[in-house]
PDB file with one MODEL, atoms N, CA, C and O in Angstrom:
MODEL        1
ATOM      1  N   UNK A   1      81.715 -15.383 -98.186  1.00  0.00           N
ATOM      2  CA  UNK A   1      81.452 -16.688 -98.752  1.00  0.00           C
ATOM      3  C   UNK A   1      81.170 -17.673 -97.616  1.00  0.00           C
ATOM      4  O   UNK A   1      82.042 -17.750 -96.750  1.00  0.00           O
ATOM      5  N   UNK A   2      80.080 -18.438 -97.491  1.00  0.00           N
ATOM      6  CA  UNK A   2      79.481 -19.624 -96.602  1.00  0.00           C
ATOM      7  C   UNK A   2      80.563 -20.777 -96.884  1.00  0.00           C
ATOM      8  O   UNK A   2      80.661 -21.127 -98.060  1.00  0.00           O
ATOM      9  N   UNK A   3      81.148 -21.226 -96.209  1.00  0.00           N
ATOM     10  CA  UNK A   3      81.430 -22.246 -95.547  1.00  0.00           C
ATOM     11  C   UNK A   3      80.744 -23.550 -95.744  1.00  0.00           C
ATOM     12  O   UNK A   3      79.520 -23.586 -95.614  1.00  0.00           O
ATOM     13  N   UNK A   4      81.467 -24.715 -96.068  1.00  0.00           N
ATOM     14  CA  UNK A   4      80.523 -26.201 -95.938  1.00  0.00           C
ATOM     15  C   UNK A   4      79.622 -26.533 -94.792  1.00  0.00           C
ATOM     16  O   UNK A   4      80.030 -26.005 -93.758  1.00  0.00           O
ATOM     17  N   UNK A   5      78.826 -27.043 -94.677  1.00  0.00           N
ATOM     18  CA  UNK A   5      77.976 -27.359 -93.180  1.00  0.00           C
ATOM     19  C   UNK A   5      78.286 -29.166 -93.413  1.00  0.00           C
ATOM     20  O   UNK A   5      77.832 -29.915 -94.278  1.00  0.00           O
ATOM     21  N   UNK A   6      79.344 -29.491 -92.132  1.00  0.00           N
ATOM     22  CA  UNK A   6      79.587 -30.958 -92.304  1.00  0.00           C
ATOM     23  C   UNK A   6      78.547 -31.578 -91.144  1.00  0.00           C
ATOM     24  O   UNK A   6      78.611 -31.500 -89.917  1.00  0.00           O
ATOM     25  N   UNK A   7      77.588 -32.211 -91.995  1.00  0.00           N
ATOM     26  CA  UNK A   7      76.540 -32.785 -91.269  1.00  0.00           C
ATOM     27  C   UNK A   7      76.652 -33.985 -90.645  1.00  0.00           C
ATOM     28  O   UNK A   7      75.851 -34.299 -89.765  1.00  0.00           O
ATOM     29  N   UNK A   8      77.852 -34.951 -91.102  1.00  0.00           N
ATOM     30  CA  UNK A   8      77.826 -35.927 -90.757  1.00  0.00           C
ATOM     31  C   UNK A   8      79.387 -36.622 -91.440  1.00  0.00           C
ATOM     32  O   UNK A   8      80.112 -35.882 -92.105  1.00  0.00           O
ATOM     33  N   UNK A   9      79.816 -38.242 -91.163  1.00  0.00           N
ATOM     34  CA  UNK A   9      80.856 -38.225 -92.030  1.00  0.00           C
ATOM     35  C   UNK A   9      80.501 -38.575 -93.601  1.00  0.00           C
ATOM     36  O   UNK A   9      81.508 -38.794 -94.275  1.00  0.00           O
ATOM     37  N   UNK A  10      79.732 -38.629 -94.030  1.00  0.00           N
ATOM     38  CA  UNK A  10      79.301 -38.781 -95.658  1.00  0.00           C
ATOM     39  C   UNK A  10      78.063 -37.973 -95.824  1.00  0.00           C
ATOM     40  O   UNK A  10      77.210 -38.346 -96.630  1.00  0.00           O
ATOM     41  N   UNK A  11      77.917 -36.978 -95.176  1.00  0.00           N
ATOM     42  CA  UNK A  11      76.929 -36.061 -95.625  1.00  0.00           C
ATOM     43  C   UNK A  11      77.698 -34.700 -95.406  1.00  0.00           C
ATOM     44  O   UNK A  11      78.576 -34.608 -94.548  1.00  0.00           O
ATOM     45  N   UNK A  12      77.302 -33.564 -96.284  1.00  0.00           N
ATOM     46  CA  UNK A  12      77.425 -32.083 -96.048  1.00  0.00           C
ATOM     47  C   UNK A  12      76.477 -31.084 -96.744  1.00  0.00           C
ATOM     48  O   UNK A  12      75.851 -31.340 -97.772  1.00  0.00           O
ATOM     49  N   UNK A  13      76.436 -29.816 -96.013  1.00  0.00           N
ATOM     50  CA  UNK A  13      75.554 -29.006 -97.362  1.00  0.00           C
ATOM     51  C   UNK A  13      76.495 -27.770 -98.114  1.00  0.00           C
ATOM     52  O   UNK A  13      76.801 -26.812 -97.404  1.00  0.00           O
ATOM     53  N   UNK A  14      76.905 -27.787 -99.395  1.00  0.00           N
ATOM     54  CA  UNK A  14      77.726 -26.682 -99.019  1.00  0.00           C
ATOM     55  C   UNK A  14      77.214 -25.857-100.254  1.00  0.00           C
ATOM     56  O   UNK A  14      76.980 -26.213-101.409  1.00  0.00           O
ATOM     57  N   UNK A  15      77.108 -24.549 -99.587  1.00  0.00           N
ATOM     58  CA  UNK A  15      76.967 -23.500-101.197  1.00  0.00           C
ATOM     59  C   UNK A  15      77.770 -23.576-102.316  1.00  0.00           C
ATOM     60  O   UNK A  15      77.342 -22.794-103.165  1.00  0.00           O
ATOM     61  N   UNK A  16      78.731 -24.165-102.681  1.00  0.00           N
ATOM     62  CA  UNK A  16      79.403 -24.606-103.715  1.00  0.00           C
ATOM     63  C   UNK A  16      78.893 -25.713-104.290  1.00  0.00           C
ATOM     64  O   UNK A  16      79.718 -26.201-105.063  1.00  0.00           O
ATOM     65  N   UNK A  17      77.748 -26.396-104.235  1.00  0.00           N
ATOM     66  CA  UNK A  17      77.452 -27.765-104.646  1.00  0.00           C
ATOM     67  C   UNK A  17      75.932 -27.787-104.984  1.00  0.00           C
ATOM     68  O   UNK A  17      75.649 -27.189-103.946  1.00  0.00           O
ATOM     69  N   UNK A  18      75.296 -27.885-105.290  1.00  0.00           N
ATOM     70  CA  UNK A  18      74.131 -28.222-105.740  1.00  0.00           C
ATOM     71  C   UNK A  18      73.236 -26.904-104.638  1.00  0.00           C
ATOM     72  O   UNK A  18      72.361 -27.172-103.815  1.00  0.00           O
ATOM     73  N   UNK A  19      73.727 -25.656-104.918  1.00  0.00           N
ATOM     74  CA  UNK A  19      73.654 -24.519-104.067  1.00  0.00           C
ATOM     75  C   UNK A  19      73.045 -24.691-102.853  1.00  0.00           C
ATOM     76  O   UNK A  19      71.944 -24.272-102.496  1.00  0.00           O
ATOM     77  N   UNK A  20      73.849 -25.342-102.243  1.00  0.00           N
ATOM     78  CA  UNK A  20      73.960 -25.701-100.634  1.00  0.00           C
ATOM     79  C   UNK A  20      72.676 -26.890-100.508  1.00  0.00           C
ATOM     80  O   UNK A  20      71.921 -26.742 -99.547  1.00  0.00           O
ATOM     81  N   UNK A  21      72.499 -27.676-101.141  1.00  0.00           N
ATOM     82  CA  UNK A  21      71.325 -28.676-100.809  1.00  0.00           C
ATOM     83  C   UNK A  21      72.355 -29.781-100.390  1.00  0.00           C
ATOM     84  O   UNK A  21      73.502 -29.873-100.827  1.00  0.00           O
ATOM     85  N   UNK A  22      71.798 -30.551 -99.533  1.00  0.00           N
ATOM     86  CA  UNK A  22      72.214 -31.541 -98.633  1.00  0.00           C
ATOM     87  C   UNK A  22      72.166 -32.698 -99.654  1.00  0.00           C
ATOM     88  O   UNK A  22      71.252 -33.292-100.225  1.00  0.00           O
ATOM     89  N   UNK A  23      73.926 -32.807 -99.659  1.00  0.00           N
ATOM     90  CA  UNK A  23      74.234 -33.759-100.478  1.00  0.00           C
ATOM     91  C   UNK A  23      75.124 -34.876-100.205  1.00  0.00           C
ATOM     92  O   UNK A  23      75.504 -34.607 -99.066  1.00  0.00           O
ATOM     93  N   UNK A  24      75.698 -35.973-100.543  1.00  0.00           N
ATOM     94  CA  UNK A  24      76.869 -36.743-100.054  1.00  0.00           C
ATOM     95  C   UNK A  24      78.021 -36.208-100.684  1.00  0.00           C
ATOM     96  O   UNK A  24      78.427 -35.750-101.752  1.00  0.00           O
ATOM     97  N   UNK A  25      78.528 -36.619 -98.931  1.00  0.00           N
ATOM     98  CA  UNK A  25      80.184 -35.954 -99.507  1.00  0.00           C
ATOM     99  C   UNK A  25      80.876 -35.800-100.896  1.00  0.00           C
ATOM    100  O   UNK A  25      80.312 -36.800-101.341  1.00  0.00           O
ATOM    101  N   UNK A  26      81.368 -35.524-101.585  1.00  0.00           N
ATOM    102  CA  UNK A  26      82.164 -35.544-102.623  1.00  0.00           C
ATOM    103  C   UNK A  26      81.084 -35.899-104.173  1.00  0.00           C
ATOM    104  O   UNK A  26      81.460 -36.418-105.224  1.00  0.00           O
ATOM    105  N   UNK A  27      79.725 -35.415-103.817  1.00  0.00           N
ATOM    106  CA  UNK A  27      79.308 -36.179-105.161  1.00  0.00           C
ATOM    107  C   UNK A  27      78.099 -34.910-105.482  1.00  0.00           C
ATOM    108  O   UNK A  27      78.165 -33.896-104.787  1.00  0.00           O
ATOM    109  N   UNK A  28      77.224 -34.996-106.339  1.00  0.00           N
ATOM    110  CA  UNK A  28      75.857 -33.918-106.526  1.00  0.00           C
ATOM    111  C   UNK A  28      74.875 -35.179-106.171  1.00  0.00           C
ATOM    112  O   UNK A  28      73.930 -35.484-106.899  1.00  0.00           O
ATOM    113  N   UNK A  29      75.160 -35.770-105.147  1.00  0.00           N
ATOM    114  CA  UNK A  29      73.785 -36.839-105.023  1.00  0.00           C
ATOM    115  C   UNK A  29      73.197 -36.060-104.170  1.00  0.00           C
ATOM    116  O   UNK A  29      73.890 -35.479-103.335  1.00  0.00           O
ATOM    117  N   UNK A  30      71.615 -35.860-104.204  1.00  0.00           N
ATOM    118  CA  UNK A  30      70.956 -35.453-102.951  1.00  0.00           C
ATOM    119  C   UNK A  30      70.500 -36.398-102.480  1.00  0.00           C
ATOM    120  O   UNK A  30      69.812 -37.266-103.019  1.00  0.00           O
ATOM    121  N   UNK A  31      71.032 -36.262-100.860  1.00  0.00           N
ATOM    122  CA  UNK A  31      70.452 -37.130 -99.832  1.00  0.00           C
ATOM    123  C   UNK A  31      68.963 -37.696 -99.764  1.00  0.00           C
ATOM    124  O   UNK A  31      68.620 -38.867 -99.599  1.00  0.00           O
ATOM    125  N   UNK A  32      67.977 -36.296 -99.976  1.00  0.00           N
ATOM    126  CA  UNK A  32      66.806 -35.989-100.734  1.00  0.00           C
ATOM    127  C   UNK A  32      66.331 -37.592-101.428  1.00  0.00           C
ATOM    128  O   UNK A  32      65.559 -38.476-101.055  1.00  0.00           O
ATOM    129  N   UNK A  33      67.225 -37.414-102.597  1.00  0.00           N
ATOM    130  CA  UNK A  33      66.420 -38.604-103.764  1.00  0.00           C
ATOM    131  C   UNK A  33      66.894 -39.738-102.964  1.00  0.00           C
ATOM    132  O   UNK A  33      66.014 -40.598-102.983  1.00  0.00           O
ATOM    133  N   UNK A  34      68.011 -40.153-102.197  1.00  0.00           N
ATOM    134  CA  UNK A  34      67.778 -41.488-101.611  1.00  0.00           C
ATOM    135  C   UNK A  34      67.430 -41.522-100.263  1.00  0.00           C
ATOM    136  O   UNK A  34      67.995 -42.423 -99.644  1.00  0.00           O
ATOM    137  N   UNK A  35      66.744 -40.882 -99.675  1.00  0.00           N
ATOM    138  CA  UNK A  35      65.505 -41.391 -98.983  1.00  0.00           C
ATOM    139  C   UNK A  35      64.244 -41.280 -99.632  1.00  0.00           C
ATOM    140  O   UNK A  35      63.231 -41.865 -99.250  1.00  0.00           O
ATOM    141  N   UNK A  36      64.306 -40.613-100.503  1.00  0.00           N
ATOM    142  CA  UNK A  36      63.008 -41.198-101.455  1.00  0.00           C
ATOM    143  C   UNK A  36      62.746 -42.523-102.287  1.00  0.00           C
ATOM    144  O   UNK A  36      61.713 -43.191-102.331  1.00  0.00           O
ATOM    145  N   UNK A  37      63.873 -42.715-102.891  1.00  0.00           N
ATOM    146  CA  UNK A  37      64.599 -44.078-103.143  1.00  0.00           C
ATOM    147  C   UNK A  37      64.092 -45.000-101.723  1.00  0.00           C
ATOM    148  O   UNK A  37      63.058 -45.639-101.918  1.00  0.00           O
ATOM    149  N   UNK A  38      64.544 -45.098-100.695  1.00  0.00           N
ATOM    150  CA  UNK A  38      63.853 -45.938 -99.557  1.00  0.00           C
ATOM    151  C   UNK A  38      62.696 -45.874 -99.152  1.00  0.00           C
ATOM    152  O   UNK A  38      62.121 -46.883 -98.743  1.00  0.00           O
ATOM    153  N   UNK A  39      62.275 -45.004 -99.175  1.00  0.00           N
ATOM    154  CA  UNK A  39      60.504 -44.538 -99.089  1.00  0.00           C
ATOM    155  C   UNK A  39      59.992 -45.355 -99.946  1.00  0.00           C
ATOM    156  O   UNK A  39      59.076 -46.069 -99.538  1.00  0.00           O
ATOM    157  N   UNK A  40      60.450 -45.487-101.415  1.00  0.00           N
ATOM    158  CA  UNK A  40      59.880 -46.238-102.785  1.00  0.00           C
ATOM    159  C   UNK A  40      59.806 -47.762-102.218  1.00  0.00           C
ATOM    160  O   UNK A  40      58.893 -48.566-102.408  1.00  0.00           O
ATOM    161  N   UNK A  41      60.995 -47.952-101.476  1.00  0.00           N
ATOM    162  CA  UNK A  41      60.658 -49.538-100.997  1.00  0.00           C
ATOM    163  C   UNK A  41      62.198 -49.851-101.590  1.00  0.00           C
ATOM    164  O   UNK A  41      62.444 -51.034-101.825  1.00  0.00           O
ATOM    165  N   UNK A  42      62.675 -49.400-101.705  1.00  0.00           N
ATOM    166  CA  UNK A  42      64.314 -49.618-102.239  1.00  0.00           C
ATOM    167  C   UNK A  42      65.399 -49.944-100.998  1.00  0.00           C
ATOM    168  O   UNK A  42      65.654 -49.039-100.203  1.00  0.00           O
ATOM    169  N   UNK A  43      65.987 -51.168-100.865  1.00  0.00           N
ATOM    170  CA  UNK A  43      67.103 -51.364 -99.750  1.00  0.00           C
ATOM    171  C   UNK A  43      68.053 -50.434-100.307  1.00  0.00           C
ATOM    172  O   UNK A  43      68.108 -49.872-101.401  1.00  0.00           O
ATOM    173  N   UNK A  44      69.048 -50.403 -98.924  1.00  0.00           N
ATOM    174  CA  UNK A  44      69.883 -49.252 -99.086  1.00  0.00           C
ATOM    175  C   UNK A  44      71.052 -49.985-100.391  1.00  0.00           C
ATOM    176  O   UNK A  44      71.734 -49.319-101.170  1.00  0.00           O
ATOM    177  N   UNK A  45      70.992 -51.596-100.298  1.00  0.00           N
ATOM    178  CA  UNK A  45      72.396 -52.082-101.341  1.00  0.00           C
ATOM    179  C   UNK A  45      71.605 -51.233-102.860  1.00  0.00           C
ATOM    180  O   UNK A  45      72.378 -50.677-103.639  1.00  0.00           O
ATOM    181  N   UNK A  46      70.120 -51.205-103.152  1.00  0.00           N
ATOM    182  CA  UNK A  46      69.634 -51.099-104.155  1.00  0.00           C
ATOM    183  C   UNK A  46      69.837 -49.542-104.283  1.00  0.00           C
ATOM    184  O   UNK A  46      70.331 -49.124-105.330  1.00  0.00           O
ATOM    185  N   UNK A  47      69.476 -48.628-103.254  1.00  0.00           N
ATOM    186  CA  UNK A  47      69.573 -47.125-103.806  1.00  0.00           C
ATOM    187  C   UNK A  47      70.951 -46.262-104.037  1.00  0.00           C
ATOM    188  O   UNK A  47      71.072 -45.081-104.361  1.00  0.00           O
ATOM    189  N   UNK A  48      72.163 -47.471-103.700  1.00  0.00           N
ATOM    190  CA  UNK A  48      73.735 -47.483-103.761  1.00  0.00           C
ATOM    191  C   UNK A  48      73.811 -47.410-105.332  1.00  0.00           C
ATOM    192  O   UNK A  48      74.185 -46.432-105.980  1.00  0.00           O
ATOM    193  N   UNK A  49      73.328 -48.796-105.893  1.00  0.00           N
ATOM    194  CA  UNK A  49      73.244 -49.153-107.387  1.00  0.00           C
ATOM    195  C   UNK A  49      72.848 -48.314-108.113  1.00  0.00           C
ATOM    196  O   UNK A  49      73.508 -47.984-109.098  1.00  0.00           O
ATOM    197  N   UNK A  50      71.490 -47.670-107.768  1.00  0.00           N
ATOM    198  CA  UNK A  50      70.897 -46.425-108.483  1.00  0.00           C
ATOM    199  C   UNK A  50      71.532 -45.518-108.415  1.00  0.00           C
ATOM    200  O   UNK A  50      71.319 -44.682-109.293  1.00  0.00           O
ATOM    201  N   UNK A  51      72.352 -45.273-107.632  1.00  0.00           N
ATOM    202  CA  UNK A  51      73.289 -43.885-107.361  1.00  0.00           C
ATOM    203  C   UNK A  51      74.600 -44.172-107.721  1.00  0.00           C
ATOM    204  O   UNK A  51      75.548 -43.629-107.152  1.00  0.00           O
ATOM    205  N   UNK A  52      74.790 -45.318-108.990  1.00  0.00           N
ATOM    206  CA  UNK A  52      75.514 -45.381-110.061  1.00  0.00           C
ATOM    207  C   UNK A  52      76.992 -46.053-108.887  1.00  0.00           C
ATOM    208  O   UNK A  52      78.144 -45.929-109.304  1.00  0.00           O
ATOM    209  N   UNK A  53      76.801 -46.541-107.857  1.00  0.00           N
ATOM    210  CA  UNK A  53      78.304 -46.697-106.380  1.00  0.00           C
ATOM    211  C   UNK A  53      78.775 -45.449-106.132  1.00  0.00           C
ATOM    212  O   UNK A  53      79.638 -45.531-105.258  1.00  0.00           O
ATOM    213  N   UNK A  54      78.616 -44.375-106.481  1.00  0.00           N
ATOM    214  CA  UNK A  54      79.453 -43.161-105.541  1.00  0.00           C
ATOM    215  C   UNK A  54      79.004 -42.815-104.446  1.00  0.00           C
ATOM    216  O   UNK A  54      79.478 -41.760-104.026  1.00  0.00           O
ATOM    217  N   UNK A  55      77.858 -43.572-103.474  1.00  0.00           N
ATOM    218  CA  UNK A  55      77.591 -43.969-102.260  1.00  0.00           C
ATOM    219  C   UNK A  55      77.482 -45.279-101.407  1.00  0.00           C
ATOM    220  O   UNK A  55      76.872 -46.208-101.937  1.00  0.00           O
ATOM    221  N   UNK A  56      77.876 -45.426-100.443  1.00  0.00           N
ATOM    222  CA  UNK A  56      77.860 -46.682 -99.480  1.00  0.00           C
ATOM    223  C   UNK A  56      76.825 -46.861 -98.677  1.00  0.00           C
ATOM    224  O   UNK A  56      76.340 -45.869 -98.132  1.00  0.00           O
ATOM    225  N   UNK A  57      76.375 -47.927 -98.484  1.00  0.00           N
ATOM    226  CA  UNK A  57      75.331 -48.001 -97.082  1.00  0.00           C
ATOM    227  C   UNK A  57      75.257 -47.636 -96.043  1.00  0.00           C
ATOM    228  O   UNK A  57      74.261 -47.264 -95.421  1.00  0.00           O
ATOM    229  N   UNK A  58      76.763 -47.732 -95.606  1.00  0.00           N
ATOM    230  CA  UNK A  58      76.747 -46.570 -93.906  1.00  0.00           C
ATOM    231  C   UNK A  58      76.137 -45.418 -94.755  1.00  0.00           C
ATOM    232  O   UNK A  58      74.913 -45.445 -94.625  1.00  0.00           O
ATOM    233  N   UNK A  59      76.503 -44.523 -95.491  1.00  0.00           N
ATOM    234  CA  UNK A  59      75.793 -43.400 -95.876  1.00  0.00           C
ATOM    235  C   UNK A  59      74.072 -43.157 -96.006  1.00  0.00           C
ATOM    236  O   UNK A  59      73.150 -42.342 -95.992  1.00  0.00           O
ATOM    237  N   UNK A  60      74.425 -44.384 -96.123  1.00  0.00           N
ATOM    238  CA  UNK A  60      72.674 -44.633 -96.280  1.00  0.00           C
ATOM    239  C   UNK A  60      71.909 -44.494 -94.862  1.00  0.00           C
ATOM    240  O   UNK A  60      70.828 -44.099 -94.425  1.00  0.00           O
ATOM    241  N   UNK A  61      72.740 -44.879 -94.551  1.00  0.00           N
ATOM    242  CA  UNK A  61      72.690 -45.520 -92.696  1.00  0.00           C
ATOM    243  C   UNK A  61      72.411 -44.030 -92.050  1.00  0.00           C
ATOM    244  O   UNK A  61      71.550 -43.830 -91.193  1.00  0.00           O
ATOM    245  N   UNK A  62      73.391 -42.877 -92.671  1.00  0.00           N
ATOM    246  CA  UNK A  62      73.829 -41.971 -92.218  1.00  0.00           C
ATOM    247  C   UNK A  62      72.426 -40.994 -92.102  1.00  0.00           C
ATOM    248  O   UNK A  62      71.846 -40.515 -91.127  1.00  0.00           O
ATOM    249  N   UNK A  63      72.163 -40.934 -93.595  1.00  0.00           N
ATOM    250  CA  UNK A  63      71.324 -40.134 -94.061  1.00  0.00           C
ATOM    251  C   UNK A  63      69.655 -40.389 -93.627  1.00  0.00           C
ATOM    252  O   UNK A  63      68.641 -39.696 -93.701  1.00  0.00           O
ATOM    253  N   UNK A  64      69.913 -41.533 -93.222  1.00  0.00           N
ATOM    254  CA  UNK A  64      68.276 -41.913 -92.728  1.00  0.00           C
ATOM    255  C   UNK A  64      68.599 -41.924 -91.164  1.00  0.00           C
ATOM    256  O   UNK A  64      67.441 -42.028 -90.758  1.00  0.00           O
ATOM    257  N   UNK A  65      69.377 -41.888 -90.018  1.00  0.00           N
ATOM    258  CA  UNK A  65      69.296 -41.024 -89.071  1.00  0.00           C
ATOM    259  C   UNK A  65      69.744 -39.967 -88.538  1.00  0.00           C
ATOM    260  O   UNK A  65      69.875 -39.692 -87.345  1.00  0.00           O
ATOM    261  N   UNK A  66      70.088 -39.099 -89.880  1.00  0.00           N
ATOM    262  CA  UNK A  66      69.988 -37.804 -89.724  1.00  0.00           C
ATOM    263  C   UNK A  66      68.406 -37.143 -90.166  1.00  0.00           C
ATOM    264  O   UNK A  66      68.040 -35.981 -89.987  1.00  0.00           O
ATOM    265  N   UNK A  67      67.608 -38.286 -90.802  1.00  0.00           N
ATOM    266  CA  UNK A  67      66.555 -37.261 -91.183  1.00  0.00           C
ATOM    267  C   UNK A  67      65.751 -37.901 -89.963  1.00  0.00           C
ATOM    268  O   UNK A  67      65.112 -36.895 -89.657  1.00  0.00           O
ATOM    269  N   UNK A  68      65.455 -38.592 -89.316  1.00  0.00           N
ATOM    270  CA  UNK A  68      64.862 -39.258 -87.621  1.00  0.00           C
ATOM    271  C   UNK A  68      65.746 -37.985 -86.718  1.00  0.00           C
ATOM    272  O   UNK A  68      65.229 -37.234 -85.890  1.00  0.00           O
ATOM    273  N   UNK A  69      66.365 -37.989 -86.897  1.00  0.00           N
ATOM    274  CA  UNK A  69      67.181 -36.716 -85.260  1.00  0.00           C
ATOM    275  C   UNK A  69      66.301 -35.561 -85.691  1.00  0.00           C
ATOM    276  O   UNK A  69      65.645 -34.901 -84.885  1.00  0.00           O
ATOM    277  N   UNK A  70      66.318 -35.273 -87.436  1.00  0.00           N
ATOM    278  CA  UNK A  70      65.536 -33.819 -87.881  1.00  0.00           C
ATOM    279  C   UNK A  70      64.073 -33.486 -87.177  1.00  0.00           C
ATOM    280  O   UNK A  70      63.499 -32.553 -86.616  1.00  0.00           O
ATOM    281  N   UNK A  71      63.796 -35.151 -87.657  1.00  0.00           N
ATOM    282  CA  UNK A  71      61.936 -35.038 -87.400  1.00  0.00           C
ATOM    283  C   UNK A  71      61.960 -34.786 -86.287  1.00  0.00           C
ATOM    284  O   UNK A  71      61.456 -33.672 -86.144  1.00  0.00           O
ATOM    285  N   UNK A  72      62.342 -35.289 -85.156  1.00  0.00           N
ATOM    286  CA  UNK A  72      62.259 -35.510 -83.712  1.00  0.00           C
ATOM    287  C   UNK A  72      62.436 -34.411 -82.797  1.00  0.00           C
ATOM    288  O   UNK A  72      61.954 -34.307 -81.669  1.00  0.00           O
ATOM    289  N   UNK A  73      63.544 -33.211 -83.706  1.00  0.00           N
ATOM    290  CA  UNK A  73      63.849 -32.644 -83.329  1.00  0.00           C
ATOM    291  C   UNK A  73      62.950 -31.546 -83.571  1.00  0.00           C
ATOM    292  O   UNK A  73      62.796 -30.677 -82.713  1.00  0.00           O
ATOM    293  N   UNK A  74      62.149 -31.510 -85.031  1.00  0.00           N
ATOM    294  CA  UNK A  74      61.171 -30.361 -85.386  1.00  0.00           C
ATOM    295  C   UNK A  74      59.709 -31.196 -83.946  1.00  0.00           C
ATOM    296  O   UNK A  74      58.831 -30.598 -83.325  1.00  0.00           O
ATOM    297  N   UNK A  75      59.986 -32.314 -83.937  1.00  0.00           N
ATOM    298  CA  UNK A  75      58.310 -32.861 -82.917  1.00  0.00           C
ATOM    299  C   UNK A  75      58.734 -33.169 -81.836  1.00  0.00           C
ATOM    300  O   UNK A  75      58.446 -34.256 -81.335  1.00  0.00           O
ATOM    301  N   UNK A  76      59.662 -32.109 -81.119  1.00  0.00           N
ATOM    302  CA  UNK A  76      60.121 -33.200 -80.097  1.00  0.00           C
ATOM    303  C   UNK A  76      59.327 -33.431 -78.873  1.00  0.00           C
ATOM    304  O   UNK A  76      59.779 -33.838 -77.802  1.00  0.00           O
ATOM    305  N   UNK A  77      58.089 -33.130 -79.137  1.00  0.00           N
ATOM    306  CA  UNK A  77      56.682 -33.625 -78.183  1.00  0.00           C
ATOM    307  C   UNK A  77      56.447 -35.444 -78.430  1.00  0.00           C
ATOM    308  O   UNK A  77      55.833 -36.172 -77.649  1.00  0.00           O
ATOM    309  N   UNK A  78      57.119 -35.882 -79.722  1.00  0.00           N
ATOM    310  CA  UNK A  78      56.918 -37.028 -80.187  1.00  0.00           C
ATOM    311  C   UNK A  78      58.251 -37.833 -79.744  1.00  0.00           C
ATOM    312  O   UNK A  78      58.229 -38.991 -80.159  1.00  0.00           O
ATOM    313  N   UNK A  79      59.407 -37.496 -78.999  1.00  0.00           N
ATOM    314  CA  UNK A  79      60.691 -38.369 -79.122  1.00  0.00           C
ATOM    315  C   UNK A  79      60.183 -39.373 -78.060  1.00  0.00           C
ATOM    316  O   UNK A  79      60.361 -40.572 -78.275  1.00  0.00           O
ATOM    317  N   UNK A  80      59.610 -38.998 -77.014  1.00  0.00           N
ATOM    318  CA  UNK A  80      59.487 -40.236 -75.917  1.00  0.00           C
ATOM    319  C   UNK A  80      58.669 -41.226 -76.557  1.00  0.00           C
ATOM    320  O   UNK A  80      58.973 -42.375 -76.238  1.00  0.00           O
ATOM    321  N   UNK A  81      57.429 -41.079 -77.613  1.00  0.00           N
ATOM    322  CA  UNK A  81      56.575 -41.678 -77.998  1.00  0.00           C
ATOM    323  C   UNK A  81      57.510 -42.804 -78.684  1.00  0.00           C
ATOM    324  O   UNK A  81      57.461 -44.020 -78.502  1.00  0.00           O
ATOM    325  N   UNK A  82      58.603 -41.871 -79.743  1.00  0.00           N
ATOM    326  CA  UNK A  82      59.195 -42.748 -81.039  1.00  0.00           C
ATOM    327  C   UNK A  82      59.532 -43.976 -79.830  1.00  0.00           C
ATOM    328  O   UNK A  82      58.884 -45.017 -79.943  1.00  0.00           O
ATOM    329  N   UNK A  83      60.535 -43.868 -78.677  1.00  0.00           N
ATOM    330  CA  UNK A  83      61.518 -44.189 -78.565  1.00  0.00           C
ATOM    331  C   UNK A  83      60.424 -45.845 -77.768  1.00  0.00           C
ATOM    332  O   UNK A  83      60.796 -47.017 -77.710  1.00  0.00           O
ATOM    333  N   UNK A  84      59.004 -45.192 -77.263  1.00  0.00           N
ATOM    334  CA  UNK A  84      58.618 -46.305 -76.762  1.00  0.00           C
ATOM    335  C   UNK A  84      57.663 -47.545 -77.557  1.00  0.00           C
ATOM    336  O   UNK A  84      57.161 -48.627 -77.252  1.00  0.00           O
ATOM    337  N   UNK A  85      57.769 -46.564 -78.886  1.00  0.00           N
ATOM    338  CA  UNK A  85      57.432 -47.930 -79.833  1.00  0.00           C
ATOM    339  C   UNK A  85      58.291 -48.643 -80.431  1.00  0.00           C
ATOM    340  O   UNK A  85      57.922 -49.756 -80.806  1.00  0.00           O
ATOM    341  N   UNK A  86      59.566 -48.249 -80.671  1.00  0.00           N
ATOM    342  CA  UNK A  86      60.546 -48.534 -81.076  1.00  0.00           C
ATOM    343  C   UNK A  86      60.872 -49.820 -80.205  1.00  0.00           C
ATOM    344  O   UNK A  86      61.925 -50.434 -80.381  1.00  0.00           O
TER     345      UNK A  86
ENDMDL
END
């Protein structure tokens, strides 16, 4: 039996949960729909609301630079670029 993967402190993926899709701690939210939720143009207080409060904004916080470390890390021909437009 797989083990939780603790990704972060309000993120994990675990095969017991939405069969291992990357979700917030303690809930079936996928991380997934709220960065899509922010993509839509949604602040993080707004994609909290949509996600009924069983998430916080640090989480939000969380989950949108864990998916920047991902990208960077799949392009990392691109990190010096990010870091000098940034």
């Amino acid at each position: 039996m797989k083990k939780p993967v603790e990704l972060g402190k309000y993120i994990v993926a675990d095969p017991e949960v939405c069969h291992g899709a990357v979700t917030f701690r303690g809930t079936r939210l996928l991380v997934a729909d709220a960065l899509e939720l922010l993509a839509e143009g949604l602040s993080p207080a707004e994609v909290c609301k949509q996600m009924h409060g069983w998430i916080v904004p640090d989480a939000i916080a969380e989950a949108v630079r864990l998916a920047r470390d991902h990208f960077l890390d799949r392009h990392s021909h691109l990190r010096g670029v990010a870091r000098k437009a940034a």
